[in-house]
C-alpha positions as CSV (number, residue, x, y, z in Angstrom):
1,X,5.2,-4.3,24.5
2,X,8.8,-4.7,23.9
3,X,10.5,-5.3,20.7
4,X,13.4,-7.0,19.5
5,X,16.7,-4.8,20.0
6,X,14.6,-2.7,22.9
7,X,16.0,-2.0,26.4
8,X,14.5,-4.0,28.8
9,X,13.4,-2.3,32.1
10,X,15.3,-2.6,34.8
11,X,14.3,-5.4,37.6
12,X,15.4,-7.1,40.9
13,X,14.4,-10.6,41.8
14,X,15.7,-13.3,44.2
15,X,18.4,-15.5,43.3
16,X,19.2,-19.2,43.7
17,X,21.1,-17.9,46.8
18,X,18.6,-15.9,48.3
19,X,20.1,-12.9,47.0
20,X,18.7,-9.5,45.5
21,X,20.1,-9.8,41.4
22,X,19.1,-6.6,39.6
23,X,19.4,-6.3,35.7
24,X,21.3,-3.6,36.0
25,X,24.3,-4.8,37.7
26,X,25.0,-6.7,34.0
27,X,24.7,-3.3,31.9
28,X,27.2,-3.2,28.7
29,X,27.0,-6.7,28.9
30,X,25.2,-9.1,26.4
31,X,21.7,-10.7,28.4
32,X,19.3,-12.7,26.7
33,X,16.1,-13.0,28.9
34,X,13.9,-15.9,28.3
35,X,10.1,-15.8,29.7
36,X,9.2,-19.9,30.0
37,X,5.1,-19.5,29.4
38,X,4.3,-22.8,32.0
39,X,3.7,-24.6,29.3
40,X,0.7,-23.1,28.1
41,X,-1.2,-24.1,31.5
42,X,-3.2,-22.2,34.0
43,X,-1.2,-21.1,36.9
């Protein structure tokens, strides 16, 4: 489990686009990530 102020590992996931994004590619920049929970429903 990660806590506040830790690195998060890197990733790559599809884009809007279609396109590979990688974490990475924004290092030494500010990110926030934000995990949306689907509303607390199964799924």
């Amino acid at each position: 489990m990660l806590k506040a102020g830790d690195a998060a590992p890197d990733f790559t996931l599809t884009n809007h686009e279609g396109r590979p994004f990688t974490l990475s590619s924004l290092r030494g920049r500010k990110v926030l990530l934000w995990f949306y929970p689907m509303a607390s429903t199964p799924g």
